[in-house]
C-alpha positions in Angstrom: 43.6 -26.2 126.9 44.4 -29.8 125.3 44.8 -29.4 121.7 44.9 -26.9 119.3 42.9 -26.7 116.4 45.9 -26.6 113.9 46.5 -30.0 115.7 43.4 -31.5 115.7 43.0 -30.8 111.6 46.0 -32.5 111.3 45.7 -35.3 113.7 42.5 -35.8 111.4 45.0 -36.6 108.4 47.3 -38.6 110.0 46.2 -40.0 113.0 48.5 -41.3 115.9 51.3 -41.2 113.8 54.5 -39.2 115.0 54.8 -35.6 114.7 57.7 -33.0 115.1 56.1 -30.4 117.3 57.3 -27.1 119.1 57.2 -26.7 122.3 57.9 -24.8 125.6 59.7 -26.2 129.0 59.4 -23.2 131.5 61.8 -23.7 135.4 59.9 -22.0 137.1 62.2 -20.7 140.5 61.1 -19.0 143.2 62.7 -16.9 145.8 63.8 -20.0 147.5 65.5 -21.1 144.5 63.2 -23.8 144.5 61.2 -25.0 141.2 58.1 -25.4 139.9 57.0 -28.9 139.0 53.1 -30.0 137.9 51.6 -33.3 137.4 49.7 -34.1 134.4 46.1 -34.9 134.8 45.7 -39.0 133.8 48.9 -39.4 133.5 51.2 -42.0 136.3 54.5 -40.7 134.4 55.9 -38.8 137.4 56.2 -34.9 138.2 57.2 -32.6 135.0 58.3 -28.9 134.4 55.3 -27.0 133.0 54.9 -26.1 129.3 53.6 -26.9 126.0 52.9 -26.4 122.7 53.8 -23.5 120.6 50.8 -21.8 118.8 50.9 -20.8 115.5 51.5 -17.2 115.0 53.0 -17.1 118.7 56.5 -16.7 119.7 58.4 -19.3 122.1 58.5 -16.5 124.6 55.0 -16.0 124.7 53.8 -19.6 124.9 55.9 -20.1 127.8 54.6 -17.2 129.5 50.5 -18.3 128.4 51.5 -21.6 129.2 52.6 -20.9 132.7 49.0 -19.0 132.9 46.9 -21.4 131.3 48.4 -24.2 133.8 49.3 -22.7 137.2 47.5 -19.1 137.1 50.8 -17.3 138.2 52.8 -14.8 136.1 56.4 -15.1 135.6 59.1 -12.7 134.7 60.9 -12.3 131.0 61.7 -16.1 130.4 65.5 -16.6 129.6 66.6 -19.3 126.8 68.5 -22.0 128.6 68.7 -24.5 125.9 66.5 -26.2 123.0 66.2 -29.9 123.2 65.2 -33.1 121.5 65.7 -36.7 120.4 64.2 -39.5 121.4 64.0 -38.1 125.4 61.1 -35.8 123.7 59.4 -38.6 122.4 55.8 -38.9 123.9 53.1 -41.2 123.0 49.8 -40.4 124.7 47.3 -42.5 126.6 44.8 -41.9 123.2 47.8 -43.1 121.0 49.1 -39.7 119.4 52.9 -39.8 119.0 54.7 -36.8 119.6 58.3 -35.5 119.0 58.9 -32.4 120.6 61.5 -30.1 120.0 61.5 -27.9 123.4 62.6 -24.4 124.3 63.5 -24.5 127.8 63.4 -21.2 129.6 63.8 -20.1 133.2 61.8 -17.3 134.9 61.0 -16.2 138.3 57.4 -15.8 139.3 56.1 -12.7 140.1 52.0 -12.7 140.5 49.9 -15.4 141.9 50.1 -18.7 143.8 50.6 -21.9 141.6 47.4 -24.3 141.3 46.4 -27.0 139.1 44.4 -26.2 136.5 42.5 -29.3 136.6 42.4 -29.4 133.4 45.5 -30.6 132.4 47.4 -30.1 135.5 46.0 -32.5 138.8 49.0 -31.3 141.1 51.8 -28.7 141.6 54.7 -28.6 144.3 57.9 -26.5 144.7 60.9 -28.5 145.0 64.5 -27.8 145.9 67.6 -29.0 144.0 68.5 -31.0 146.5 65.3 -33.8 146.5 65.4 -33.5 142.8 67.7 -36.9 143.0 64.7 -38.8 144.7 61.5 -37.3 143.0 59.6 -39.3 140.7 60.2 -37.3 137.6 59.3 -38.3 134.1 61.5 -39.3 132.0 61.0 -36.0 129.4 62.1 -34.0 132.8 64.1 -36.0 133.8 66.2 -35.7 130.7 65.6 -31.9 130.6 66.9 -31.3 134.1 69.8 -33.0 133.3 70.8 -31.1 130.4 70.2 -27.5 131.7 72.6 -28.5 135.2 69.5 -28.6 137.4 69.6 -32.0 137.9 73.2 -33.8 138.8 72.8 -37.6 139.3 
C-alpha cells in the first residue's frame, strides 16, 4: 500500500511541503542472526530496514507487524521497542516531491511464518544480511543512520 487516505486528504492541502509523520522501522533477525533488508521499488537509495507509516487508530506495534505483512508476506514475533528516532536522518523527499519527517519506532522481532518476498509493490528486492557485511552494503542513508543508533551497525 502507498499512501493512506488520511495522507492523501492532506497532501491535497499542502502539497510537497514537509510533514512530521509516524512511523515504524522493524530488524527483522533470523535464526542466523542475520537481518532483513528490502529495496524500495523506484528508488536507487540503497537497501533499507522494512517499515512505514503509522495508521490512524493503529498502535506502533501493530503497524510494524502489518507492515512486515503488507511488504515481505512473513509473520514476525512480539516486536521489541529498541529506540525512537528522528532529525534530519529521517528526512525523506520522494521522487514525486512529498517531503517527509519521520519520527520512527524501531523495533526488533524474529520471524516466525513465511519466506520474505517483495511485494512488488513497494518492495522490488529483499536479502538477509549478516552483521558483518553490513560495513560494505549499499544502505540508505535513513538505515544507515538507524543501524547506527540501535548498535547494529559499528563503522
Amino acid at each position: 500500500m502507498g499512501i493512506s487516505s488520511h495522507l492523501a486528504r492532506l497532501r491535497a492541502v499542502i502539497g510537497h511541503e514537509m510533514v512530521q509523520l509516524p512511523s515504524v522501522s522493524v530488524v527483522v533477525v533470523d535464526d542466523c542472526s542475520r537481518i532483513l533488508l528490502v529495496r524500495h521499488a523506484g528508488d536507487p537509495a540503497g537497501w533499507a530496514v522494512p517499515g512505514g507509516a503509522v495508521d490512524i487508530g493503529e498502535s506502533p506495534a501493530q503497524a510494524a507487524v502489518r507492515e512486515i505483512r503488507e511488504e515481505t508476506g512473513v509473520q514476525i514475533g512480539r516486536p521489541r521497542l529498541l529506540d525512537v528516532l528522528g532529525g534530519a536522518d529521517f528526512e525523506v523527499t520522494y521522487p514525486n516531491g512529498d517531503q517527509v519527517a519521520y519520527v520512527t519506532a524501531v523495533y526488533q522481532a524474529g520471524l516466525v511464518g513465511g519466506t520474505p518476498v517483495p511485494d512488488y509493490e513497494e518492495i522490488s528486492e529483499v536479502g538477509w544480511f549478516a552483521l558483518s557485511e553490513l560495513p560494505g552494503v549499499d544502505l540508505n542513508r535513513f538505515t544507515r543512520a538507524l543501524l547506527r543508533a540501535t548498535g547494529y551497525l559499528v563503522t
